[in-house]
C-alpha beads as a LAMMPS data file, in Angstrom:
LAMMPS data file: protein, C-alpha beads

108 atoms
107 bonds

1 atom types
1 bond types

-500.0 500.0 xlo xhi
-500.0 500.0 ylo yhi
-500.0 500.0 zlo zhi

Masses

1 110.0

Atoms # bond

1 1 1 -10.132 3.747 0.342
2 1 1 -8.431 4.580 -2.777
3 1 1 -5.299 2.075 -2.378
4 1 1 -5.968 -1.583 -3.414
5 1 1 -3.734 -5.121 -3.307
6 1 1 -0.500 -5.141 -4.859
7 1 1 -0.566 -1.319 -5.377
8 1 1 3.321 0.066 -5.673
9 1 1 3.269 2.987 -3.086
10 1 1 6.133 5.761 -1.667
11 1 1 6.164 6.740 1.906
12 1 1 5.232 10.289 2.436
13 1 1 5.536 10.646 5.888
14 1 1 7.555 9.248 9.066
15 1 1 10.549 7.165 9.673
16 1 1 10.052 5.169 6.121
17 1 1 10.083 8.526 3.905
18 1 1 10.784 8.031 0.582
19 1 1 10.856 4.215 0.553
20 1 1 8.953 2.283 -1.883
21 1 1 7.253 -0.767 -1.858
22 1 1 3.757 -3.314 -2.865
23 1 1 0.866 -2.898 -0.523
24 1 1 0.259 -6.590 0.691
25 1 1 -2.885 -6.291 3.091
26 1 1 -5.567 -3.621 3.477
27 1 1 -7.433 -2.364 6.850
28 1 1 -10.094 -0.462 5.387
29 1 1 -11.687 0.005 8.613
30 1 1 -8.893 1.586 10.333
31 1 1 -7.727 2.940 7.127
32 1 1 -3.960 1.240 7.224
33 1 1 -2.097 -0.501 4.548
34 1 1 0.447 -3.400 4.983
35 1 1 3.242 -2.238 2.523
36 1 1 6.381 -5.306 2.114
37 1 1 9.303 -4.307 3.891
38 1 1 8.502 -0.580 5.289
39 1 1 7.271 -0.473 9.238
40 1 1 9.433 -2.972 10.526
41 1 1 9.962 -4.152 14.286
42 1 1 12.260 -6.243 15.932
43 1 1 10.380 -8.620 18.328
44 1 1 12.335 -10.412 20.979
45 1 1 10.516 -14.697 20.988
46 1 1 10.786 -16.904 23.913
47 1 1 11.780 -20.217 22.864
48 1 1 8.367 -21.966 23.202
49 1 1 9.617 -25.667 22.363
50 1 1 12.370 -27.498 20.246
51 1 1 10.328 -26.214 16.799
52 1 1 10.163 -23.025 17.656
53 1 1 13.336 -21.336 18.232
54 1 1 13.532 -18.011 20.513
55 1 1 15.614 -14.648 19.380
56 1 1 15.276 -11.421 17.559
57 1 1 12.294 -11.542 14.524
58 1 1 11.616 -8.628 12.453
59 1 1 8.138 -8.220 11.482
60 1 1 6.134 -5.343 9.944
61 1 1 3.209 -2.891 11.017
62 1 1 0.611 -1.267 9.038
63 1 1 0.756 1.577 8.214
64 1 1 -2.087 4.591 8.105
65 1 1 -3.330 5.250 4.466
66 1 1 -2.583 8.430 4.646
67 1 1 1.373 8.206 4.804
68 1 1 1.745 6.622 1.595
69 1 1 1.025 7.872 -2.086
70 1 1 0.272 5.713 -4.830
71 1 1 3.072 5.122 -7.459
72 1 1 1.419 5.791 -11.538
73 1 1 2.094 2.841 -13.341
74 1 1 2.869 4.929 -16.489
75 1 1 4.844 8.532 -15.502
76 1 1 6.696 6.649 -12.218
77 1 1 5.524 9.581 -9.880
78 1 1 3.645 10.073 -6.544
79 1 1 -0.079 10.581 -7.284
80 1 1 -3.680 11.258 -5.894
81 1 1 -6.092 8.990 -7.508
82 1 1 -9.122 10.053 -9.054
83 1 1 -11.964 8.617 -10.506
84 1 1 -13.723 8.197 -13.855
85 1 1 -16.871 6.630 -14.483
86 1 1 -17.564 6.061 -18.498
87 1 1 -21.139 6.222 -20.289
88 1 1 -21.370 2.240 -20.215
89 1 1 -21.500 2.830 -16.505
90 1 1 -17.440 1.452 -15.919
91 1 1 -15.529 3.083 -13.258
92 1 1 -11.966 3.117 -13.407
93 1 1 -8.991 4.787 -11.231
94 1 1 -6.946 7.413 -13.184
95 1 1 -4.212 9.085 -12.020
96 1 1 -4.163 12.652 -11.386
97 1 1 -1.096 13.700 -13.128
98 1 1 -1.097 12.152 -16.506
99 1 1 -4.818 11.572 -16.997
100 1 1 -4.245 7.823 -17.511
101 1 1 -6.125 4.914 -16.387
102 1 1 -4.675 2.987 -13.609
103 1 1 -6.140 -0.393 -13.010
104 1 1 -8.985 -1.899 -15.512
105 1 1 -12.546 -0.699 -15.238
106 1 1 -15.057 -2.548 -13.284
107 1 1 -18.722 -2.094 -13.813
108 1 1 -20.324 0.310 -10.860

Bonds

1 1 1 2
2 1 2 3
3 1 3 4
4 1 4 5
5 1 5 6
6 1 6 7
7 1 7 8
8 1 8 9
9 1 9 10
10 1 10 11
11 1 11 12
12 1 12 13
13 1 13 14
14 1 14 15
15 1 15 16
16 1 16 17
17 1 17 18
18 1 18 19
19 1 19 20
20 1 20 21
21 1 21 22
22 1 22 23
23 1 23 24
24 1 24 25
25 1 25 26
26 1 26 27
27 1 27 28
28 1 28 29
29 1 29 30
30 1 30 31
31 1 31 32
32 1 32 33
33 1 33 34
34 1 34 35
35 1 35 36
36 1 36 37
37 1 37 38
38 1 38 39
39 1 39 40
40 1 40 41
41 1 41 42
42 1 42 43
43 1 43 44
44 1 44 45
45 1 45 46
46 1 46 47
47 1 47 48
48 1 48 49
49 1 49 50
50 1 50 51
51 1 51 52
52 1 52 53
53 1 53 54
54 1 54 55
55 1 55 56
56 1 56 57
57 1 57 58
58 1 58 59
59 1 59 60
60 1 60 61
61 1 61 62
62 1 62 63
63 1 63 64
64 1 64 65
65 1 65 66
66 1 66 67
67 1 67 68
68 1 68 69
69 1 69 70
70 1 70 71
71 1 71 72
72 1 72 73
73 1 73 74
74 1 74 75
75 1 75 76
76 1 76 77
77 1 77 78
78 1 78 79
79 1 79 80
80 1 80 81
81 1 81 82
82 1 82 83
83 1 83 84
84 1 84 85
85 1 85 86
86 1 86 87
87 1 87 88
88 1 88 89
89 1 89 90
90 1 90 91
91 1 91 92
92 1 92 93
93 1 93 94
94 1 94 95
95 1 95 96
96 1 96 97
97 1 97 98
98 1 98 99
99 1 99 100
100 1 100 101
101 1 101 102
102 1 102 103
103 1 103 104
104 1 104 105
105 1 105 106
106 1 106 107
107 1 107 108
């Protein structure tokens, strides 16, 4: 999966289009990404015990990978991520657009 932690991301697709937001979990087995404040439900709680009050709670769903683009870092736009790996063996993410790195190179 090319989408990482704390990765700023634009909905493509669905209800959400066009809203932005920081990827806060990822499902790499079933390919979906957690992204802060986009996917939200209302769930309706039973009161359970004086603690724990019942009522309307919003909470979020993953999303699939595939409805969200990653947001470059440097030229602010929707991007496919590519890869570069450099002569010392280092492989990096670089965006697609303006042929700059995205995140610091890790060794392969």
């Amino acid at each position: 999966m090319k989408l990482k932690l704390n990765d700023q991301v634009i909905v493509i697709s669905g209800k959400d289009k066009g809203k932005k937001g920081k990827i806060t979990h990822v499902y790499p087995k079933t390919a979906r990404v957690l992204v802060g404040g986009i996917n939200q439900y209302r769930r309706h709680l039973k009161k359970r015990s004086d603690k724990t009050p019942g009522g309307i709670v919003s909470l979020e769903r993953p999303l699939p990978a595939a409805n969200v683009m990653l947001l470059c870092p440097h030229c602010h736009k929707p991007t496919r991520v590519g890869y570069v790996i450099t002569k010392t063996a280092e492989k990096y993410r670089r965006c697609r657009l303006c042929d700059q790195q995205i995140d610091p190179a890790a060794k392969v």
